[in-house]
C-alpha positions in Angstrom: -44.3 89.3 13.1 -45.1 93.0 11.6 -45.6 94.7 14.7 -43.9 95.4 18.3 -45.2 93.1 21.2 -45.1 93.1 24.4 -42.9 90.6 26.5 -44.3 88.7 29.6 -42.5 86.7 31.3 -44.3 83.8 33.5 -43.7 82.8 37.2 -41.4 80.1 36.2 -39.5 82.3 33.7 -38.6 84.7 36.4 -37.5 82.7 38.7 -35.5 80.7 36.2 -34.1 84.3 35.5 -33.6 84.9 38.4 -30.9 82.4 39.4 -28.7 83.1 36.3 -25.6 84.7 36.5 -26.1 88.9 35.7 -24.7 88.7 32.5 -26.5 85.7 30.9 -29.7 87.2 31.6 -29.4 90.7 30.6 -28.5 88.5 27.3 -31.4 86.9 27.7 -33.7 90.0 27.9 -32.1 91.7 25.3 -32.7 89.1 22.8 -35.9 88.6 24.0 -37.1 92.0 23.6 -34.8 92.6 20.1 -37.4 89.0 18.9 -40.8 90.9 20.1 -39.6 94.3 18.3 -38.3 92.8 15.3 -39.1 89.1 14.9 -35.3 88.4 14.8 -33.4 85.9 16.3 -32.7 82.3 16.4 -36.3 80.5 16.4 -38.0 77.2 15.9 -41.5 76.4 16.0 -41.6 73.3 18.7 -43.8 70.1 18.2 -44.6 66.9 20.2 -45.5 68.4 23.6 -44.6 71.7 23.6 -46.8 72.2 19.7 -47.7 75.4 19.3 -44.8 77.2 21.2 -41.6 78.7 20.0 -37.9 78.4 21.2 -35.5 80.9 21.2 -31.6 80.4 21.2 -29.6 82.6 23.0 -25.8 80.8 23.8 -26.4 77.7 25.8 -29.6 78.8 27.0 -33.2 78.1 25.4 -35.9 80.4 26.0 -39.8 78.8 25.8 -42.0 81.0 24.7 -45.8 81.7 22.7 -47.3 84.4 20.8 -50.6 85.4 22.3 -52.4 88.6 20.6 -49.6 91.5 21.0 -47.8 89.3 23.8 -44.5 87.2 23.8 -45.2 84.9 26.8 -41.9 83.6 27.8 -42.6 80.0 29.7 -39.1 79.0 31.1 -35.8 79.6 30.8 -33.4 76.5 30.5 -30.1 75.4 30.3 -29.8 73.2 26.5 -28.8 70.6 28.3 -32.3 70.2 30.1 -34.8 71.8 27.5 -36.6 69.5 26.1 -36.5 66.6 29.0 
């Protein structure tokens, strides 16, 4: 990733946002927005269902997201315990 993107996050990504404590999700954001300005951070390209997306770690939180045009499109937010289920 060369260039700075734009994040979006998705219905379900806000509201997953949403109900996490204050702290964990201006983590969250900042990591977010530190991956779509720099392409750092602790990545994987998925496969099986979710081919084609990307997961980002942040703590014990995974972060869904895609790379459309100059977009990060963050899908959900989820505890590590329930990611991939």
């Amino acid at each position: 990733m060369q260039k700075q993107q734009r994040v979006r996050l998705e219905k379900r990504a806000k509201r997953d946002l949403a109900a996490l404590p204050v702290v964990d999700s201006t983590r969250i954001l900042h990591c977010v927005k530190r991956y779509a300005e720099s392409g750092h951070g602790d990545v994987r390209h998925l496969r099986g269902d979710y081919e084609g997306e990307l997961r980002l770690r942040v703590g014990r939180y995974r972060i869904i997201l895609s790379i459309r045009g100059r977009y990060v499109i963050v899908h959900a937010i989820v505890d590590r315990k329930d990611a991939y289920r």
